[in-house]
NUZALUM-793049 format. One record per atom (N, C-alpha, C): z, y, x. Coordinates in steps of 0.05 Angstrom, whole numbers, plus 5000, padded with zeros to 4 digits. Layout:
// residues N
ZYX/...
***
This chain:
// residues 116
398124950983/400624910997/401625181007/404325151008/405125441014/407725441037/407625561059/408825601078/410925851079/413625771082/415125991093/416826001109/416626251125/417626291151/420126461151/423026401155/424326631155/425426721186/426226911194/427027041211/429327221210/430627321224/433727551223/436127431231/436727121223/439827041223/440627051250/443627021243/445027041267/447827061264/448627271292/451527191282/453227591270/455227571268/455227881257/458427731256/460928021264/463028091257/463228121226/465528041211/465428081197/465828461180/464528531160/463628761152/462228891169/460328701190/457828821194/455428761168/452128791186/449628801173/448828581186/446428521170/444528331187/442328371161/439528331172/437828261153/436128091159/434427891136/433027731137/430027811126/428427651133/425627691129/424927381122/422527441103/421127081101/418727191085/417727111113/413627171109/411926831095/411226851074/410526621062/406426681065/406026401067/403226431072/402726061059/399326181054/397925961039/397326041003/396925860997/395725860968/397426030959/397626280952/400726440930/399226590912/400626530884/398626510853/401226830851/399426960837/402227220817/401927140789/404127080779/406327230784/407927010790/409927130818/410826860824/413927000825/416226890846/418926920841/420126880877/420727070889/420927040914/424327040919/425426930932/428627040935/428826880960/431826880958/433826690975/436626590960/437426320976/439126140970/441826130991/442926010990/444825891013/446325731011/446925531032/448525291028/451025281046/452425101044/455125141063/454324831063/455024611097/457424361082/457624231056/457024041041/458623921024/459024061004/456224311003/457324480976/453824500966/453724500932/451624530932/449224850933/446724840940/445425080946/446625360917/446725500924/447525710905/445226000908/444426060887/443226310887/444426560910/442226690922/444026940929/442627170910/440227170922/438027410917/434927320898/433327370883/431527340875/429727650858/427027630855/425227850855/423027660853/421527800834/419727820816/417627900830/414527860837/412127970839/412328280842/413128320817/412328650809/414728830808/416728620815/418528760826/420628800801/419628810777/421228870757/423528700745/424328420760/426828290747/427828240778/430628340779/431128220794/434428120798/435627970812/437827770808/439327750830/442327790822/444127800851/445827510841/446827410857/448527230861/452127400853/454327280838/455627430831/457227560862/456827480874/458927350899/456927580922/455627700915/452927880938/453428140924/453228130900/452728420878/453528660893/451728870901/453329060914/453329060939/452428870956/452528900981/449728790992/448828650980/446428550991/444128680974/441328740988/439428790973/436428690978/435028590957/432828430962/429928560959/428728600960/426528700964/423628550974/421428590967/419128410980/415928690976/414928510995/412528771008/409328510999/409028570969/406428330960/404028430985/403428540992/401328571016/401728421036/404428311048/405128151071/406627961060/406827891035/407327791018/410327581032/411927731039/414527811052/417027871040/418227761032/421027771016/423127951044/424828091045/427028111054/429528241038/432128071057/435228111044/436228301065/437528521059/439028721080/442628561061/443728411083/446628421076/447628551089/448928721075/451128931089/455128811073/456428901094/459828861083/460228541091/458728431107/458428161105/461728031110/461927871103/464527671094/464327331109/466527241127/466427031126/465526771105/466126851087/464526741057/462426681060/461526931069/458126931065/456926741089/458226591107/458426411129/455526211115/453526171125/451826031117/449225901120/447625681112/444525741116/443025861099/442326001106/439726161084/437026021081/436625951056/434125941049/431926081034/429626081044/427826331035/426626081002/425726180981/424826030960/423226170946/420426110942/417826210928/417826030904/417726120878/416625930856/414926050844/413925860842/411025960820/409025750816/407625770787/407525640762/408825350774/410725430765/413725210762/414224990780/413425090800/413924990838/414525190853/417524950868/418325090885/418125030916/416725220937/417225180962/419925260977/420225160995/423425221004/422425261047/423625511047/423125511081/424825281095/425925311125/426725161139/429925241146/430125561132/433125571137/434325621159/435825981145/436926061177/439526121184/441726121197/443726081195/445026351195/446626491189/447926691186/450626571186/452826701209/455126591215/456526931218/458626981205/460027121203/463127061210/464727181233/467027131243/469027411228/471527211231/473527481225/474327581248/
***
């Protein structure tokens, strides 16, 4: 079973920063697939960010490209997102998401609220 914890959200002006963290713990197999999600309301979850084990594939959401960046530390086996330029858009809950061999855990989700 596999546990994840995220931390960072909050609130931010818009074209500020904020960053997130999500420390995952328990059984974690390599090569696995670490990222984040986000949901609004009445809309369904949409990709933001995702990364690879080894670091070598990794995936922006069209709507992030350029402003957000993902990164993870396999020793603390720790995903984090630095959003920068942030946008009312980007108004949301974040979810942290580990997959691997073809299961997915999902954290508890943290809110990031961006004002104009």
């Amino acid at each position: 079973q596999v546990q994840l914890v995220e931390s960072g959200g909050g609130s931010v002006q818009a074209g500020g920063s904020l960053g997130l963290s999500c420390a995952a713990s328990g059984t974690i197999f390599r090569p696995n697939t670490m990222g984040w999600y986000r949901q609004t309301p009445g809309d369904q979850r949409e990709l933001v960010a995702t990364i690879t084990s080894q670091s070598r594939i990794i995936n922006y959401g069209n709507s992030v490209k350029g402003r957000f960046t993902i990164s993870r530390d396999n020793v603390k086996n720790t995903v984090y997102l630095q959003m920068n330029s942030l946008q009312p858009d980007d108004t949301a809950v974040y979810y942290c998401n580990l997959n691997q061999r073809r299961q997915d855990a999902w954290g508890q989700g943290t809110l990031v609220t961006v004002s104009s």
